[in-house]
N, C-alpha and C positions, 0 to 999 in steps of 0.2 A: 473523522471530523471533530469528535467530541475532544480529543487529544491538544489539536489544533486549534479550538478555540479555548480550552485551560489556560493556556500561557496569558488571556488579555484578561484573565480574570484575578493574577496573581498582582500587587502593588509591585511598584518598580523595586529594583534592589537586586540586590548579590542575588538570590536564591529566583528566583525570576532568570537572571541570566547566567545562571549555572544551571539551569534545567532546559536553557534555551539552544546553548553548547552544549551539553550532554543528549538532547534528542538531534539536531543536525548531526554529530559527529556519529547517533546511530545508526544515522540512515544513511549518510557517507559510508561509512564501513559495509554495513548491509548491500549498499552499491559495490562497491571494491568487490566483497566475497561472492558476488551473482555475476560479474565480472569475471572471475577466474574458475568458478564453479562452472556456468556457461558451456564454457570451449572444452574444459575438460570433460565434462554430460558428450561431450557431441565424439571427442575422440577414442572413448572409453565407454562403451554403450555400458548395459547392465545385461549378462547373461539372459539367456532363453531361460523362463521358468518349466520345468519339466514336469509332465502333468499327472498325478497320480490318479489311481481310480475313484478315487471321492472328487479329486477336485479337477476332472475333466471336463465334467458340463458347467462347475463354477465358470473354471477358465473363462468361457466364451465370452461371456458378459463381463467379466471381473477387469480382466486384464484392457480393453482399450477403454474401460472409466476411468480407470487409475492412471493411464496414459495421460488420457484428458484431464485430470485431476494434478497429476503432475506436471504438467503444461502450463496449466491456468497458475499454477503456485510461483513457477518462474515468468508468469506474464504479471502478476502483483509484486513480485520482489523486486522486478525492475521498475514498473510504473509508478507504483507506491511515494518511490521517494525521486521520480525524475519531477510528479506533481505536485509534491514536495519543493521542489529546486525553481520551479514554474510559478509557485505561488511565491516563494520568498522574493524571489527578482523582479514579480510583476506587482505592484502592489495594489492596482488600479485592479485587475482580476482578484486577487485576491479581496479586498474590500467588498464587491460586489457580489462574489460567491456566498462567502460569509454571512453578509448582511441578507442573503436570502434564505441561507442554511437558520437562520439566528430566528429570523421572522416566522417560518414554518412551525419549527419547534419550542417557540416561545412564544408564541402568538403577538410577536412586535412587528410592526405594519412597514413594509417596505418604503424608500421616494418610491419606487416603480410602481407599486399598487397604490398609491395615491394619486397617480395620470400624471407626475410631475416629470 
């Protein structure tokens, strides 16, 4: 979020919208590569790790964290910048998030908590 609201703090001008194209085209890309990384993950598993004698009782617990850890990495690569894509085309959402994200952490008073 902190990322996200950088850009409305920058004066308009080239350098505002060179960093405004350079973060969308990140996260486009970042999209494209979890895209093709994805399907490839799914027809190309990753070898059985083989368990030595030290790291047998590791195993147990180790190996479905990192599963899940792994998971959750590909569940934020994709979300990340689809909420991204949600924010930039919605503006009425985005406004509204913002302006509550902004009020929290800056102690500026929402219309919403003014009963307006």
């Amino acid at each position: 979020m902190a990322l996200g609201t950088f850009g409305e703090e920058l004066s308009e001008g080239s350098r505002r919208e060179t960093g405004l194209i350079a973060h969308v085209w990140t996260g486009l890309i970042v999209l494209l590569l979890v895209a093709v990384r994805i399907p490839w993950r799914v027809a190309n598993p990753p070898p059985k790790s083989s368990p030595t004698e030290f790291g047998k009782w590791l195993i147990e617990w180790t190996d479905p964290a990192a599963r899940i850890m792994h998971y959750l990495l590909y569940v934020l690569l994709v979300a990340v910048p689809l909420v991204g894509i949600a924010f930039s085309s919605r503006e009425d959402i985005r406004s509204r998030c913002l302006a509550s994200w902004k009020s929290r952490h800056r102690g500026v008073p929402t219309e919403r908590s003014h009963g307006n």
